[in-house]
N, C-alpha and C positions, 0 to 999 in steps of 0.2 A: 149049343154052347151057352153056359150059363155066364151073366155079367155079376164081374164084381169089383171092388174097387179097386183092384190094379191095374184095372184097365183103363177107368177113368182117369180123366190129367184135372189138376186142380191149382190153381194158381192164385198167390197174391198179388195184388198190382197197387201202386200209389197212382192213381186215376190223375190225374194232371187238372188242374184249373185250365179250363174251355174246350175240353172233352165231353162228349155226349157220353153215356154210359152204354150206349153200344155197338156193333159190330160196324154195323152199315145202314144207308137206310133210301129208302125208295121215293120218298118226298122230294120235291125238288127246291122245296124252302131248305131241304135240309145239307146242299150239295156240296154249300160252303163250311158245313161243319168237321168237325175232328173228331174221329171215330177211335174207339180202343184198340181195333186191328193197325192200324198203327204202330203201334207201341212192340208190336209181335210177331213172330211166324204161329197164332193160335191155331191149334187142330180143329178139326171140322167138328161141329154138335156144339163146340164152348158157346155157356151163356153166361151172361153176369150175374151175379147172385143180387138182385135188390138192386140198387140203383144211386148213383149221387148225379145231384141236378150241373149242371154244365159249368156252372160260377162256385160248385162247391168240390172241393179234393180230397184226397185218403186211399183209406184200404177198401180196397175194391175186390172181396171176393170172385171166380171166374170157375164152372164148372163144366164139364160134362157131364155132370151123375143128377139128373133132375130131383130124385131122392136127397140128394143133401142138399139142394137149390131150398126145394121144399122146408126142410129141416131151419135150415141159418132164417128165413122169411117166416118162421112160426114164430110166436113170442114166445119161444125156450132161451133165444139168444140173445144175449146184449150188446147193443152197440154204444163205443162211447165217442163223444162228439167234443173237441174244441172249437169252439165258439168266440173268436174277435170282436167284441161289441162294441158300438160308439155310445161311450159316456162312463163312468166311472158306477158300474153295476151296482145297486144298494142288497144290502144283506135280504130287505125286502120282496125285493125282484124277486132274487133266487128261491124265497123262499114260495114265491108263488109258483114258479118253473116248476119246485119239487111237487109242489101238491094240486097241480094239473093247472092248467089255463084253455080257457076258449078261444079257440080259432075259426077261421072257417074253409071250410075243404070242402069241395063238389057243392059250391053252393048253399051248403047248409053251414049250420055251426056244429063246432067237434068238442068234444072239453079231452084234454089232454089226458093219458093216466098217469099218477103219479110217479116220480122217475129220482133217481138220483141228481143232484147239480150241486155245483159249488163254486165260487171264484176261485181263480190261481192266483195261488202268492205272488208268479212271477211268470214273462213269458215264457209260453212252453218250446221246447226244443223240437221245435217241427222243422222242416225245409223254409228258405227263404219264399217269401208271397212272390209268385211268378205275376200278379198283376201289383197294379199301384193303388194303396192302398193310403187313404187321408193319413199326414203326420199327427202325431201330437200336440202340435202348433194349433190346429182346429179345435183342441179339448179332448177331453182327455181318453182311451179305449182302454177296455180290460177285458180277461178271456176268462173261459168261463167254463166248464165241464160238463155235461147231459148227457147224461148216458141212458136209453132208452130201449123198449122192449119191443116198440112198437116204431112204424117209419110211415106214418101217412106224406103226401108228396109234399116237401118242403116244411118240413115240422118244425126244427129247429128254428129254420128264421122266422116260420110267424110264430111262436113262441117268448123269442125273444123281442121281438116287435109288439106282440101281447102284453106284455110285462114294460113296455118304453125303452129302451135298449135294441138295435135293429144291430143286426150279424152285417159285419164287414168283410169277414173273412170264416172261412167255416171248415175244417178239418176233423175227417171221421177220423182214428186214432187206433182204433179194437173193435173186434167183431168175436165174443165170444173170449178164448184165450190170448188170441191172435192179435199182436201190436203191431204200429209199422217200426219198432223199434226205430235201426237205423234208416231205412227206403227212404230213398228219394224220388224228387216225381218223376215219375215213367220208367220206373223200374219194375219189373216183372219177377218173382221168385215161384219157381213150380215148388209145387210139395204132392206128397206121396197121398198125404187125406188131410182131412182138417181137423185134428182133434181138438174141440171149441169151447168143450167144457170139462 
């Protein structure tokens, strides 16, 4: 029997703030954590496509079809990122965010590829911040756009820590076509495939 993709299940998830990005896990540092099976009755084989680190939320792809795992994890796809910065982001920043910044990843230094970014006029219309997040009494946060081709582990924030600006809050937004529109965190929507571009 030949597999195709309506046999696979494929799913959108708003991954919740202090969720690990996946299923289960065998560590016993890890036993107090909050898994995505959670959130679901997911079928057997689902894997997460890519990953958002535990303090960051969004659209969290979810497949059985290792072929379009593969696909969304190649830089054909772009992901776009809202970004909560502390301090009042200068036009300069971003323009460095766009034209790549050094970070360091596995111990070495990374230089960024260049990416789209831009500040937001105004807050974005995301779900309310499920943790607590410094007021504006502290000075001042703006959010910020990055949308990237590439996902080394934690890019975003040390990008914006790169640039002076540290990520207080961090919401993926789009993956490809695909927005979280309206989702809220810990909503799950199955779809049929992903058409992402």
């Amino acid at each position: 029997m030949t597999e195709n993709s309506t046999e696979h299940k494929h799913f959108a998830i708003y991954k919740p703030y202090g969720f690990l990005s996946q299923f289960y896990s065998n560590s016993t540092q890890q036993k107090r954590k909050r898994f995505l099976g959670e959130l679901d009755d997911f079928p057997e084989g689902i894997m997460a496509i890519g990953r958002l680190d535990e303090k960051s939320e969004g659209l969290l792809l979810l497949t059985t079809d290792g072929k379009m795992s593969d696909f969304v994890n190649s830089q054909k796809v772009e992901k776009e990122y809202y970004a909560q910065v502390d301090g009042d982001i200068t036009e300069e920043a971003v323009a460095k965010l766009r034209a790549g910044v050094e970070i360091g990843f596995d111990g070495k230094k990374y230089q960024t590829k260049p990416c789209k970014a831009f500040k937001l006029g105004a807050i974005p219309d995301v779900p309310v911040a499920q943790q607590k997040i410094r007021d504006d009494r502290h000075g001042p946060t703006t959010w910020v756009s990055i949308t990237l081709n590439e996902g080394k582990f934690r890019q975003v924030r040390k990008m914006t820590s790169a640039v002076g600006f540290p990520t207080l809050r961090l919401v993926r937004v789009r993956v490809g076509n695909l927005g979280i529109n309206a989702m809220q965190a810990g909503d799950v929507v199955e779809h049929s495939t992903f058409a992402l571009r």
